[in-house]
C-alpha positions, 0 to 999 in steps of 0.5 A, a space after each residue: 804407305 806413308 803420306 808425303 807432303 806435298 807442299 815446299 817450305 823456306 826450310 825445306 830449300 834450306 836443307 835442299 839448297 844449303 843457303 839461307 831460309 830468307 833464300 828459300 823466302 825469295 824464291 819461292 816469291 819468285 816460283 809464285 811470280 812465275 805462275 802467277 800465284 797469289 799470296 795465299 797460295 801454296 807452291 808444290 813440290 812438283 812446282 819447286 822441281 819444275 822450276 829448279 829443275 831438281 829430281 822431284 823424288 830427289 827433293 822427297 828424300 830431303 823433306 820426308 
């Protein structure tokens, strides 16, 4: 069985989305906002998918 990630990267909406990483830079601010995350905190996949209402087995075929 092979271990997947479980947190999202601007590279990785990058690739999900086809716009920019500084793109993937805002909008993960913006899932933090959202949730009221601090700086340091992660935002999962299962939070990125939650929030763009993208397939989160769709969104692990783009960041395996």
């Amino acid at each position: 069985m092979k271990l997947k990630r479980v947190i999202i990267y601007p590279k990785d909406i990058q690739r999900i989305t086809g716009k920019s990483e500084r793109y993937g830079r805002y909008l993960l601010k913006k899932i933090k906002d959202d949730l009221q995350k601090e700086d340091h905190q992660f935002v999962t996949v299962n939070e990125f998918s939650t929030f763009t209402g993208i397939d989160q087995e769709l969104v692990n075929q783009f960041i395996d």
